[in-house]
C-alpha positions in Angstrom: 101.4 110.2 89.8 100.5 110.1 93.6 97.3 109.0 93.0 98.8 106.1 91.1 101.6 104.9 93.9 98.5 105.4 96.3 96.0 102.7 94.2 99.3 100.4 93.5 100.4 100.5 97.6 96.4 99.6 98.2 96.4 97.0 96.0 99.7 95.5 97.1 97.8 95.7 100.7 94.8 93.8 99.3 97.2 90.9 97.8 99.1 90.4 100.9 95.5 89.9 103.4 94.5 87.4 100.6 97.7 85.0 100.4 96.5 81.8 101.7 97.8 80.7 105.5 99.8 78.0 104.6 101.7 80.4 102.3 102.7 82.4 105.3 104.0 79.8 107.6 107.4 80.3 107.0 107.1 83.8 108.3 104.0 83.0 111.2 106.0 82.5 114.7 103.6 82.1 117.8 106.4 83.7 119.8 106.9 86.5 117.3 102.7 87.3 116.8 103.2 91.1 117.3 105.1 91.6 114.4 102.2 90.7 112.7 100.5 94.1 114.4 103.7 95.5 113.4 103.3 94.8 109.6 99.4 95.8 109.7 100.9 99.1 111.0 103.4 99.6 108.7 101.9 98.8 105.4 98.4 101.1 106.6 100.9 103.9 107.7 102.4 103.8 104.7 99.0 103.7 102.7 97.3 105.9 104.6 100.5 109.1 104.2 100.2 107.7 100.1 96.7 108.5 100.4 97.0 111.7 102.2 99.2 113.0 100.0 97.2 111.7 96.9 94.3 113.5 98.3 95.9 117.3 99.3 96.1 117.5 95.7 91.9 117.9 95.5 90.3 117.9 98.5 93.0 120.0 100.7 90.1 120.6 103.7 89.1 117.1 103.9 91.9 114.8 103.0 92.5 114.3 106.9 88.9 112.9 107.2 88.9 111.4 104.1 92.3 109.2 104.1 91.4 108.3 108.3 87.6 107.4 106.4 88.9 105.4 103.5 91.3 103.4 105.5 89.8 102.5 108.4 87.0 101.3 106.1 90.0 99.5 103.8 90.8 97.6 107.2 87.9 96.3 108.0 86.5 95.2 104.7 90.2 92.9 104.5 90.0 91.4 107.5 86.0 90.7 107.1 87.2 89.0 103.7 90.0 87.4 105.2 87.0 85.5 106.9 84.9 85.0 104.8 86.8 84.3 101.7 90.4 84.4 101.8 91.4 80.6 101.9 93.3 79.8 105.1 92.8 83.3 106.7 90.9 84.5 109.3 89.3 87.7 110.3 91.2 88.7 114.0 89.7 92.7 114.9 93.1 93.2 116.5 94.7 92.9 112.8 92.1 96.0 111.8 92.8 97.9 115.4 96.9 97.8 114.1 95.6 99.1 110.9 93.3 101.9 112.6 96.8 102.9 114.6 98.7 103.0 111.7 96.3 105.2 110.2 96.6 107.8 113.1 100.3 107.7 113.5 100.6 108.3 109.4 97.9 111.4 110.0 99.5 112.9 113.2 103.8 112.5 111.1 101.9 114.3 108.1 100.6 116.9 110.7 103.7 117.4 112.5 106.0 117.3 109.2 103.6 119.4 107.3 102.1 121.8 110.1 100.9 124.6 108.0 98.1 122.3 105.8 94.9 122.7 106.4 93.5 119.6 107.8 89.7 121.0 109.2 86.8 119.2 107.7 
């Protein structure tokens, strides 16, 4: 079941970088632009603990490496879409370095709240 709430959190991810500009204006504030890092935080925090826990199930030594691997990767590959395809979008490698922190700060809560898991790769 964690597996499934892991893919279904990624996809949600995925549709969210590919709504069009335009569809976001309502939300897009030039005095409010951090919440955007915020959000790219968040929602790879949240996918990257789904992930982690998805993946202690299997690969208990190298889910650490693994979920950092996946989703950094995950981040990039959006953002490179967002432009390149995504209509209205654009690529901006601060987006992907908010991803990259939330990431960490999912890794080093799962860590702290689970401290007896192996996490050595």
């Amino acid at each position: 079941m964690q597996w499934w709430i892991a893919l279904f959190w990624a996809i949600m991810i995925a549709v969210l970088h590919a709504i069009p500009g335009q569809d976001l204006a309502f939300i897009q504030m030039d005095d409010f632009s951090y919440f955007d890092k915020i959000f790219h935080l968040g929602v790879f925090a949240i996918g990257a603990w789904l992930l982690m826990r998805a993946l202690k199930q299997q690969y208990a030594m190298h889910a650490f490496r693994y979920t950092f691997i996946v989703y950094t990767l995950y981040g990039l590959l959006l953002e490179m879409m967002q432009g390149a395809c995504f209509e209205a979008r654009k690529a901006d490698f601060l987006d992907w370095v908010a991803d990259i922190v939330g990431v960490l700060l999912a890794l080093l809560l799962h860590q702290k709240i689970y401290p007896n898991e192996p996490i050595k790769s």
